[in-house]
N, C-alpha and C positions, 0 to 999 in steps of 0.2 A: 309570797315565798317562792313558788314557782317562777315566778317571772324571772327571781334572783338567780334561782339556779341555771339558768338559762342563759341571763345574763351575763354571769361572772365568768364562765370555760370562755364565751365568746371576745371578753375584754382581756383574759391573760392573753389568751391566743395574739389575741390582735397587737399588745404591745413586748410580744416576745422578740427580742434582740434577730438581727437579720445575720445566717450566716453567711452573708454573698460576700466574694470578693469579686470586685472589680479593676482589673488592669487595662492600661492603655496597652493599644495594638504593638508600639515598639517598646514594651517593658522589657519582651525579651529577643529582642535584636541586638547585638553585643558588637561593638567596633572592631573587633577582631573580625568580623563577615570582610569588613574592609580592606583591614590587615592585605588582602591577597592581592593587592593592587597597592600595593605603595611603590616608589621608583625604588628599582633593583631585584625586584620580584620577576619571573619569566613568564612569557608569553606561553609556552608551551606549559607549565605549572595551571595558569588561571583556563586555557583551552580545555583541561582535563576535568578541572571540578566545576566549569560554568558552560564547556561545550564549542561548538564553532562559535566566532563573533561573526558581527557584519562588519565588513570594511568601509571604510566611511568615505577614507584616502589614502594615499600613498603617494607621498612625494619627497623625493631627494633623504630616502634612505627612512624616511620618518613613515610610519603607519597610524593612524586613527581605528582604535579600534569600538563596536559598543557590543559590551556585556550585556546580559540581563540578569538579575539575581535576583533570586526566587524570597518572597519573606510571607510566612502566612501562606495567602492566594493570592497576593498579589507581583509581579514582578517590575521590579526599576533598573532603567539604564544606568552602568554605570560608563563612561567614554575613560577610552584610556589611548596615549602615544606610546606607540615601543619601536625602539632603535636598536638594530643588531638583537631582536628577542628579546630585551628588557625594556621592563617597563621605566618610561621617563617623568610620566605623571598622570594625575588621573582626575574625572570629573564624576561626580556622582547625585544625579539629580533624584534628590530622596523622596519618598510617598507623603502627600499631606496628610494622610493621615496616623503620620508618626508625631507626639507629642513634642514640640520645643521645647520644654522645658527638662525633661526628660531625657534626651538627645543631647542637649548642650550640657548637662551635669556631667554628664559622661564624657565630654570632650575635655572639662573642665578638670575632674576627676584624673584624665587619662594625663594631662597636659600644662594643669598649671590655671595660671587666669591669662585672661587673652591679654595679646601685648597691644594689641589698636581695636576700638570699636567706633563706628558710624553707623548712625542712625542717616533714614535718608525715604521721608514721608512716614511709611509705616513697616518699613525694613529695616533691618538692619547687616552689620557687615560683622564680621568678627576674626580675627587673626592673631595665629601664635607664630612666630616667629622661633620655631623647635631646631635650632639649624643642627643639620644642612639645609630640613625640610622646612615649608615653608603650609603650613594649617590655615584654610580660608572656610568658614563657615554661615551663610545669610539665612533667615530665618523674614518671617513674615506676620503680621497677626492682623486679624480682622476680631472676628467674635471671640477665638481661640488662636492661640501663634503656634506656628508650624514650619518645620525647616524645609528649607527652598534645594539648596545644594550646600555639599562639601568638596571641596578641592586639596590635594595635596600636592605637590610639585617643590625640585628643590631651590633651596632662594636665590640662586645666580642663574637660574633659568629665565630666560626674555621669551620662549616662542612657545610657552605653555600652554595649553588649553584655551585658560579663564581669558590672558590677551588676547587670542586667534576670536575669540568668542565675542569680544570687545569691539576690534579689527571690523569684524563681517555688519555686525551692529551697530556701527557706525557709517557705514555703505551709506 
């Protein structure tokens, strides 16, 4: 009888419901962060809430510029071109350790279902075609998928980032 009583506080205990909650790191990272950096947004606007940038380059009126923006403890570049003070498009190479799945429901959410996908090994590519603007988002999985980058730029633009990025990378 002793043994029982001993026993039984030790077995409720042990199979009492867990209150944990557990969130992924970008649960509460919201694409409005992004918001500040779409084409037509100012350069002097995103210098205020993100700080000086580094200049990357400047040529023939175009600037390259990279952000950093702050999530958690961690911070990620976001690249961004601005002509005449606005911005013309933007690159934003996101944290792995922001969930894919997670990320991409909210673009999905924000956006519609993408209008082209490739797959391409164990990446893949994603695009909405929002015009004017044009939504590029690739994503990666190994053990867990996790987004790579997002681009936004508008669709009749040819000397956007993601090309200049293509360009250099094929040297």
């Amino acid at each position: 009888m002793l043994k029982l009583l001993i026993i039984l506080p030790c077995l409720i205990l042990m199979f009492q419901p867990l209150n944990a909650k557990v969130e992924a790191p970008n649960y509460n990272f919201s694409l409005d962060t992004l918001n500040d950096f779409m084409p037509g947004k100012t350069e002097a606007d995103l210098e205020k809430k993100y700080g000086k940038p580094e200049v990357m380059s400047n040529e023939g009126g175009m600037k390259t510029l990279k952000f950093q923006v702050a999530h958690i403890r961690y911070k990620f570049p976001v690249i961004v071109q601005v002509r005449e003070g606005q911005v013309q498009d933007f690159f934003a190479r996101l944290p792995s350790y922001f969930l894919h799945d997670v990320f991409f429901q909210s673009l999905i959410n924000r956006m519609g279902k993408q209008t082209t996908y490739k797959k391409t090994g164990e990446e893949a590519y994603y695009t909405w075609d929002a015009k004017p603007l044009k939504h590029i988002y690739s994503a990666a999985c190994t053990i867990t998928c996790f987004p790579i980058f997002y681009a936004v730029h508008p669709a009749d633009m040819t000397s956007n980032l993601l090309n200049k990025m293509r360009k250099a990378n094929s040297k």
